[in-house]
N, C-alpha and C positions, 0 to 999 in steps of 0.2 A: 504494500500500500504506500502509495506517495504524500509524504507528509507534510510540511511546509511550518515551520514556525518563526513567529513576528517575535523578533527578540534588536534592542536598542544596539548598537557598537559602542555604546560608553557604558552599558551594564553588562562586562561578560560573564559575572557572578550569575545574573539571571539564566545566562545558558545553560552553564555549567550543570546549577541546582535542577534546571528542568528537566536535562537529562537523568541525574541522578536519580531524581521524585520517580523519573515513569523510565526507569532503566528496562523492567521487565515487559514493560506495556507498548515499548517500541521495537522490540526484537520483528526481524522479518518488515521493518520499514524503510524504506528509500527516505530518508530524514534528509530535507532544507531547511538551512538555517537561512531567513530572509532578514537583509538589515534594515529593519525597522525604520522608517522616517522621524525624525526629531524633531517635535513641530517646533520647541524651541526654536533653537538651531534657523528654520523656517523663516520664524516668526521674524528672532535675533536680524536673520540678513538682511531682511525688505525684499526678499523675492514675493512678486506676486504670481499667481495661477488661477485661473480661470477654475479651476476646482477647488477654491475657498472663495468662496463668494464673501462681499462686506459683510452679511450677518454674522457668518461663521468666525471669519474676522473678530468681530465684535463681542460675543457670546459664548462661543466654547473656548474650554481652554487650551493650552497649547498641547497637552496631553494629547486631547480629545480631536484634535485637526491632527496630530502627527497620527495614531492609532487610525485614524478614518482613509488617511490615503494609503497607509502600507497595508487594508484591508485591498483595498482599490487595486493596489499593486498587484497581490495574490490574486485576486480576477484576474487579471490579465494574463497573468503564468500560466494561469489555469486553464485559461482559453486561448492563448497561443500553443501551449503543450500539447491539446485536443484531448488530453488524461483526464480524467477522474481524478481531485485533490482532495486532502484534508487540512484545511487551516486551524493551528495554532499557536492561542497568544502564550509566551511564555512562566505563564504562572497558571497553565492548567496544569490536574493532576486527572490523569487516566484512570479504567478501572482495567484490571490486569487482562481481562479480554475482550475489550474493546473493538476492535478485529470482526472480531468471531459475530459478537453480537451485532454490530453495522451492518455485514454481510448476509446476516440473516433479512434484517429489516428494510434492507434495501429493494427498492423493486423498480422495473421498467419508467416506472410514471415520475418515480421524486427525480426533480434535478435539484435539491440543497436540503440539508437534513442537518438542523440544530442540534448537536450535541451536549450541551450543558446550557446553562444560565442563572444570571445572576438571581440566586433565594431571597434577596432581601428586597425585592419586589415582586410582582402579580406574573401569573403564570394564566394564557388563555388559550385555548385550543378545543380541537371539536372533540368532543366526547364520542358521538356516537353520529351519525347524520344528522345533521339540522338541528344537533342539541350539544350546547360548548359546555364546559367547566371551567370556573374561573377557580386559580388556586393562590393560597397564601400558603407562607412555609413559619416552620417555628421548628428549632433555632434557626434565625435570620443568618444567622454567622457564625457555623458549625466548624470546629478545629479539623486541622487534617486527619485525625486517626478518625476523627466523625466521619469527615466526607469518605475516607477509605471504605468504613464499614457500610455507608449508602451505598457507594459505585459497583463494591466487591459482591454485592450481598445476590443471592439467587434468585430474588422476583423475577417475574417476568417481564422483559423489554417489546412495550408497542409501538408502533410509529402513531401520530396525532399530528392533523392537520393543525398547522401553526396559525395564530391571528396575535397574540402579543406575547413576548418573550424580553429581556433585554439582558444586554449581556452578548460577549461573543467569543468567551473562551475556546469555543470547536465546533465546527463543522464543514459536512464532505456536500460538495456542489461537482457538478458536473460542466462539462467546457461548455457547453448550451446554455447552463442557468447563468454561467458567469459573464457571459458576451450577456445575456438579457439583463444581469445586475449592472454594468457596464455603461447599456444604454438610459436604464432605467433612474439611475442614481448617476449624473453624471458630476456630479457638484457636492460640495460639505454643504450645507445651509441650515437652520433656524426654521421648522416650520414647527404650526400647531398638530399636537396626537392628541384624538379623542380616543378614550378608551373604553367607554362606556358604563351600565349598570352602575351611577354613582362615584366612578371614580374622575377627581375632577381633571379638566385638560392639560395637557402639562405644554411644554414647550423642548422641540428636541436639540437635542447640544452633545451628540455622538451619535458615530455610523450606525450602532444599531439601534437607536431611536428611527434614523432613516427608515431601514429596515422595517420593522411596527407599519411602517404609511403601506407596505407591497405584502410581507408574510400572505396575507388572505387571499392573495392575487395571484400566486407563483406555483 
């Protein structure tokens, strides 16, 4: 499996650990390390790009614009490769057969399959046809040996149609979905997310807030 991880060149601690964290959970992977954009850096020089627009400019932070284009970036690997990829950021932690269980769930129709996301906000996706589940998590911010024993544990893994998620530690897209995220998202910018049933509108200020506006549509 072709891996691709957004890891900084001024934090090579971050590699290092990432590797270490999912030593056993990468065996049998074609592992790229991609040098991560610094939106600092970015910001720092006065380059401008047509793919930060003035809001983005204005309202995300420099984290949040560097992280948004080295996603941008892996599209494009991904669909010049014509392969099958999996993006991640350098502070995921795998479960040890991650693999196995992808390849199961994988079928003809997905082109991008969310692999994790951030617990300390809402979780929405279709339950069954024409009926969603919205989820909250508790603990919000579970320790590593926690998350281990979630990832590791032998429930059963479904695939669920996505409508809000946020977060973008992992996931496997295909050279098709990535030219259509490509065209789709072709800019950083500031727009309004409705989320619905009660929760109020927020304002997006990172690529997977973007994401949120298409998931129901992809």
């Amino acid at each position: 499996m072709r891996v691709a991880v957004i890891s900084l060149k001024r934090t090579p601690e971050r590699w290092i650990a990432f590797q270490q964290r999912n030593h056993k959970a990468l065996s049998n992977c074609e592992l790229l390390r991609i040098e991560g954009i610094d939106g600092g850096e970015l910001l720092d020089s006065k380059i401008r790009t047509r793919m930060v627009t003035p809001s983005a400019h204005q309202e995300w932070t420099a984290g949040a614009i560097g992280i948004g284009l080295s996603h941008r970036l892996c599209w494009r690997l991904c669909c010049n490769s014509g392969t099958p990829l999996v993006v991640l950021e350098d502070d995921a932690l795998l479960a040890d057969k991650w693999q196995v269980q992808l390849q199961k769930l994988l079928n003809p129709n997905v082109g991008m399959m969310l692999l994790g996301w951030n617990i300390d906000s809402m979780l929405r996706a279709e339950f069954v046809e024409r009926q969603e589940i919205i989820s909250l998590f508790e603990p919000a911010y579970p320790n590593e040996n926690e998350l281990r024993t979630i990832l590791n544990s032998d429930h059963l893994r479904q695939a669920k149609r996505l409508h809000n998620a946020f977060g973008l530690p992992g996931y496997w897209m295909s050279p098709v979905m990535a030219q259509r995220l490509l065209t789709t998202i072709q800019c950083l910018e500031s727009l309004p997310l409705i989320l619905g049933r009660g929760f109020p509108e927020i304002k997006i200020h990172g690529i997977d807030g973007l994401l949120n506006l298409h998931y129901h549509n992809l």
